[in-house]
N, C-alpha and C positions, 0 to 999 in steps of 0.2 A: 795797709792803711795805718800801721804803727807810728804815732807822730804826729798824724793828720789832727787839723783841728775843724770842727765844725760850730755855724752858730746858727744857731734858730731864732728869728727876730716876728715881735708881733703877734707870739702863738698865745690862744687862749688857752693856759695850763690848768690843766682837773687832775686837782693832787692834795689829798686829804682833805678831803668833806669843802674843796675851796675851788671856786674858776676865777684865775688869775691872768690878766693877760701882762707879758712878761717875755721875755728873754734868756735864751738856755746857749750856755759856752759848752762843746762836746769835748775834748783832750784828750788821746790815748785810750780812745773808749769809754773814757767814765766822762760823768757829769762836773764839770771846773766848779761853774756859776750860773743860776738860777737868778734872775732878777730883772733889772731895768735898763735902758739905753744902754747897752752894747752895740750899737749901731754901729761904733768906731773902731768897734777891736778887730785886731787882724784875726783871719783869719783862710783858711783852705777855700772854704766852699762857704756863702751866705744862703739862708733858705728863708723867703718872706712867707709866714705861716697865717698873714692879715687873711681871717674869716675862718680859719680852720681852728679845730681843737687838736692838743700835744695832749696824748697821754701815755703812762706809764704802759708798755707793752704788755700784754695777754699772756700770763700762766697756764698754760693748759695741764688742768693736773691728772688727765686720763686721755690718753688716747691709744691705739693701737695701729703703730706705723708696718708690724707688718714681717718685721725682719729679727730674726734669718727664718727659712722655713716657708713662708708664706709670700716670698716677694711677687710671686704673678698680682698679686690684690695690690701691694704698695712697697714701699722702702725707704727708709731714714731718709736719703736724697730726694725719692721726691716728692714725700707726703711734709718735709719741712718746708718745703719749695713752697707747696701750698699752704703752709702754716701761716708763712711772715707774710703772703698776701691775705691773710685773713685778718693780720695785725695779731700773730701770735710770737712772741720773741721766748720761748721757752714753754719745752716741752716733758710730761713726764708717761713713758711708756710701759706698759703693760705687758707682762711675762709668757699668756697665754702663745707665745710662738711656737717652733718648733726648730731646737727643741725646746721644752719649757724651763722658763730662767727662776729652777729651781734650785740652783746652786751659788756660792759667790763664783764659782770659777765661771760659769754660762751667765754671770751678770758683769764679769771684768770685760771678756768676751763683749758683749754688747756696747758696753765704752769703746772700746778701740774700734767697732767696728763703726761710732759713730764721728771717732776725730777726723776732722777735714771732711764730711760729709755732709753733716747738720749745718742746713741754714740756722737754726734759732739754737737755743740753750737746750740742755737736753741731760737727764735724771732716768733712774731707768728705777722700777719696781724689783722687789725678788717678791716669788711668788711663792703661796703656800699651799703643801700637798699633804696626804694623808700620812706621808714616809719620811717627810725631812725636817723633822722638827730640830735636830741635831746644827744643819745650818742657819735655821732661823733664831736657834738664839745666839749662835758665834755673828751672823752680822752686826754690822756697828752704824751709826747715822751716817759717816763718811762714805760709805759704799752704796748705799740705795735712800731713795725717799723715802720707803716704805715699804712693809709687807701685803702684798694684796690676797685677798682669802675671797674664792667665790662658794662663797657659800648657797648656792643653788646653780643648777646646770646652767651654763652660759656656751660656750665653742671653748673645743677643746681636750682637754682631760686632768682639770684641774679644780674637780669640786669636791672640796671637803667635806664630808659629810660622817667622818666618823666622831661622835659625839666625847671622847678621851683625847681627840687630834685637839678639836676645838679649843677645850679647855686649858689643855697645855699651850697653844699658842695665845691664848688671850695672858694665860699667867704670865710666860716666859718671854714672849717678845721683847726685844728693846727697844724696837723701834715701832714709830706709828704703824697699826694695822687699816687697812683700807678694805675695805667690803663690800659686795657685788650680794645684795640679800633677795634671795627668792627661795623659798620653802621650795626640793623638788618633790616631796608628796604630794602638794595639792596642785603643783601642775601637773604631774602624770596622773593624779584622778582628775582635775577637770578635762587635759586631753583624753582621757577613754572617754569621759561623756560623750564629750564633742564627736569624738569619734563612732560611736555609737551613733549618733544623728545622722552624721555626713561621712562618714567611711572614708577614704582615701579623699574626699574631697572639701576638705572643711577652708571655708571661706578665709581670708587674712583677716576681715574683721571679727573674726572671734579670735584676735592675737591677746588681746587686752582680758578677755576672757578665762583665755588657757592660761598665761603671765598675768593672775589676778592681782585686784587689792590685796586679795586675801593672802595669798602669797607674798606678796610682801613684806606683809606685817607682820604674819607667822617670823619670817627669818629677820627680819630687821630688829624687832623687840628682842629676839633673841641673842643679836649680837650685842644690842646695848644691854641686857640684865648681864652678859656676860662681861662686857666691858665693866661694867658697875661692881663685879663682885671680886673682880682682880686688878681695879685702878689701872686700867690699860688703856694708850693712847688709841681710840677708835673714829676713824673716819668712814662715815657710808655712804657712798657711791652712788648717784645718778637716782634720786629720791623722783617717786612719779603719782605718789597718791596724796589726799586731804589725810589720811586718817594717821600716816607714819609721822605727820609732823607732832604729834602729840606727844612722839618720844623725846625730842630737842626741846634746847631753850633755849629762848630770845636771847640776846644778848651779844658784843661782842666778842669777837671769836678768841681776844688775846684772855690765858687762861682756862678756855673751855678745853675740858678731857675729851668729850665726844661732841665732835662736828658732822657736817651734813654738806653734802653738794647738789646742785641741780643739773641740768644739760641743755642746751640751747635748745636741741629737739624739742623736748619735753615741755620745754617754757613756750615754743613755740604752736607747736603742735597739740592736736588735739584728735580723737579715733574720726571724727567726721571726715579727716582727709584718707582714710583707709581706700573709700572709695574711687575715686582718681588718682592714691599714689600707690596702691596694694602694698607691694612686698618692697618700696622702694621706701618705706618708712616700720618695715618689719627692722623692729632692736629689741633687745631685753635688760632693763624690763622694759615694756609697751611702753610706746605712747598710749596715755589714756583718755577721759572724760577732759570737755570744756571745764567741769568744776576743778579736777583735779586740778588741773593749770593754769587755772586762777588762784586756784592756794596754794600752790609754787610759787607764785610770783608775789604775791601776800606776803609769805613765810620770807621771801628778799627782804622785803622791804622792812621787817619787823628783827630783819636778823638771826632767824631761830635760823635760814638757811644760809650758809656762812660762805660758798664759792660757787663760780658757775663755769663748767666747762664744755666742752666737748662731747666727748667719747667716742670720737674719730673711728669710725672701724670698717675701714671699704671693704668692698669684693666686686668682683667682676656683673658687669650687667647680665651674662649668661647664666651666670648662677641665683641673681637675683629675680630671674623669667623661670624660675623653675615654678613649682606649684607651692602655694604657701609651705605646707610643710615638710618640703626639703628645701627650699629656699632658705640661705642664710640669715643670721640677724646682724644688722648691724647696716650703717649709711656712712660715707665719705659726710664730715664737716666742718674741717677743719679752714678752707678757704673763705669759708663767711662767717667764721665766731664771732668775730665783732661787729659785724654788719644786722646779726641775729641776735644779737644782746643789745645791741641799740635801738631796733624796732621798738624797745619796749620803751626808749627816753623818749620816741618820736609818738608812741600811744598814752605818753603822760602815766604810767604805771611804772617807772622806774626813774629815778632823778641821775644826772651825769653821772653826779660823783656813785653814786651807790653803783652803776655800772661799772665805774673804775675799783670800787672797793671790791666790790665780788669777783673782778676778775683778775686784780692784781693785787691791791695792800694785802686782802686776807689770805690769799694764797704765798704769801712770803713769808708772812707771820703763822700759821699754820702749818708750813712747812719748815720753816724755819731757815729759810733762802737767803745766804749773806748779801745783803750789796745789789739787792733787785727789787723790783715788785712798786717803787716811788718814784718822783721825780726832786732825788734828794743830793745835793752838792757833795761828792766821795763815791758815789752810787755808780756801776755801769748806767748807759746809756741804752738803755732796752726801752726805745722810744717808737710811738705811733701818731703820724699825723693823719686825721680823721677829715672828711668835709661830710659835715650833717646837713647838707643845703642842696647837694648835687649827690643823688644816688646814683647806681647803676642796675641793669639788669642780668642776672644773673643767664650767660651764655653759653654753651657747648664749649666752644672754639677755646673759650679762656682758662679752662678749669686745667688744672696743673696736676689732679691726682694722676695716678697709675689707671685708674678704672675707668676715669674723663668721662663720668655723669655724677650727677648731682641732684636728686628729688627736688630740690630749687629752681632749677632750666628755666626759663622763661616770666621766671618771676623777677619783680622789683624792690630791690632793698635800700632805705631813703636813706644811707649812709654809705659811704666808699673808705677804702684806706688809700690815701694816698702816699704814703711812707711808709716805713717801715726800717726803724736802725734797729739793727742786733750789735750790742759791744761796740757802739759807736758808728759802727761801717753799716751804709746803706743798704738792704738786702732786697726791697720793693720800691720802686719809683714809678707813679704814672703808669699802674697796670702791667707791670714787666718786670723779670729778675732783674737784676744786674748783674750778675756772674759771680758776686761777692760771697763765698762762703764762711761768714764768721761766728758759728755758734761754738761755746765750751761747755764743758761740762759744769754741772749747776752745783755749790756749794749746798747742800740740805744738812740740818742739822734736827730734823725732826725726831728727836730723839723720848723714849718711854716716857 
């Protein structure tokens, strides 16, 4: 597609706090011209976007595709597959594989194994253990987006918990740290309770229970007074309570030392679907309380929560039929992020643009992503056409993961993607790939 020119005519453009309707010239993957009556320019391919919205493609700044180690659940091919029909044009992945990408040489590794593979853009995590403090301060922003540190048990074997580890990686990091906070003390005391009541058989709805508030908070505050006491760059992961927002501040993110993410789940979700979806909504941490997820979506709109992603994390539906607790944590969802981040522009609890800022301006700027995340003339062309008029229902037959279920099945989401360009080249059209593989690797510069 080297050459090709494309032009977008008539699309309603949501791009910096503005909906514009307007005109977009593509060129060699980047963005030419952003503006008015191009009707006339030559060009490859014309696309009339009359009723739809253009917007900047979807950051996903957590997901877990899978690979290497773990592909029966999924793999770079085809959990991006299901990315860009979700309207996700880059992607940033998570270490816990196997093996774990606790080294630069197992995170070089994960690059090559994604050139020519990834539909969308793609950043990979080095992750943090109790042992390699040695590698995490020789990395450089060049090479990862980030350090991820699960500091409570998550899947795996990658929870830090030795309290001299901790300190040393908040001092010495160079690069942004990113956080998975759940205290494991007071989940393994509330799991004995729990267990104590119902013995081998403790219901999924006490997931939110055993994965408490309180757990949360314990390790969350703990990461920011750490963060606080050695000026280190801190990102926390997948926030699910009212009370952790009290650690963040409002404000926008350009500047802020310590930031904060949501998850579409979470935003969506609430423990009352325990009951009809059990283990097919078991993640950590929990989905929680209806309040909780009202004050998520609050905390959006106020700023104090600065991005919203993901946290893509399939497995197989047999393993998810197990009994709550051996059942894994985690859900495929990456095929409707944007369709589940827009519910909330169609419930009048989130305005366009602030959907497009949390899932793309502030995640560019946050990460520090060259040449991405806007609809800005020099910019790749990491574009999404949306129709907010004509949804779809979410179907077996369509889903593109490796696991091909979805705790969505049969539901209706009042928005669709109907495009999807990665780097210019179409990657989703009209509910189908196109065979088009164009993702690269994602310049980050999120540096201490």
């Amino acid at each position: 597609m080297t050459g090709k020119t494309l032009l977008i005519v008539n699309a309603n453009i949501v791009n910096e706090g503005q909906i514009t309707q307007g005109d977009v010239l593509v060129r060699d993957g980047h963005i030419e011209r952003v503006g008015f009556g191009f009707t006339g320019q030559q060009a490859d391919r014309i696309i009339d976007a009359r009723g739809r919205h253009l917007l900047p493609g979807m950051i996903d700044d957590q997901v877990h595709f899978r690979e290497p180690g773990l592909t029966h659940k999924g793999d770079i091919a085809t959990e991006s597959s299901a990315a860009v029909a979700g309207g996700i044009t880059s992607f940033m992945d998570m270490p816990n594989s196997i093996p774990n990408t606790t080294s630069r040489t197992a995170l070089a590794d994960k690059y090559l194994a994604a050139a020519g593979r990834a539909r969308a853009n793609f950043a990979f995590y080095l992750g943090g253990a109790n042992d390699n403090i040695d590698e995490i301060r020789a990395v450089r922003p060049e090479q990862t987006c980030g350090v991820k540190v699960f500091m409570g048990a998550s899947t795996g074997n990658m929870l830090v918990d030795d309290p001299v580890t901790l300190e040393r990686i908040f001092a010495d990091c160079p690069v942004l740290i990113a956080t998975h906070c759940e205290d494991n003390a007071v989940i393994r005391a509330n799991e004995q309770r729990l267990r104590a009541q119902y013995g081998d058989d403790v219901p999924v709805a006490a997931h939110p229970l055993i994965r408490s508030a309180e757990a949360c908070y314990q390790s969350s505050s703990l990461a920011v007074s750490l963060a606080r006491r050695h000026d280190a760059r801190l990102h926390v992961l997948h926030l699910t309570t009212a009370r952790e927002l009290e650690l963040f501040t409002p404000g926008p993110v350009q500047g802020k030392r310590i930031t904060a993410e949501a998850c579409v789940h979470h935003l969506y979700l609430d423990d009352s679907r325990y009951e009809d979806l059990g283990n097919l909504i078991k993640c950590n941490p929990a989905v929680k309380t209806a309040a909780d997820r009202a004050a998520l979506v609050a905390a959006l709109r106020e700023d104090r929560i600065d991005v919203v992603a993901t946290d893509h994390a399939p497995h197989p539906l047999r393993e998810k039929e197990q009994s709550y607790l051996r059942a894994p944590a985690g859900l495929p969802l990456a095929q409707h992020a944007l369709p589940l981040a827009l519910e909330h522009y169609h419930d009048a609890a989130l305005s366009l643009e602030t959907v497009v800022r949390k899932t793309s301006h502030a995640v560019a700027d946050l990460f520090g992503i060259r040449d991405r995340g806007y609809v800005r003339e020099g910019y790749w062309a990491d574009l999404v056409l949306v129709d907010l008029n004509h949804g779809e229902e979410v179907r077996g037959d369509d889903l593109l993961y490796k696991v091909a279920w979805s705790p969505f099945e049969g539901m209706r989401f009042r928005s669709r993607v109907v495009l999807t360009l990665v780097n210019g080249v179409v990657a989703w059209e009209d509910g189908a790939l196109t065979g088009e593989v164009p993702g690269r690797r994602l310049e980050c510069h999120a540096a201490r």
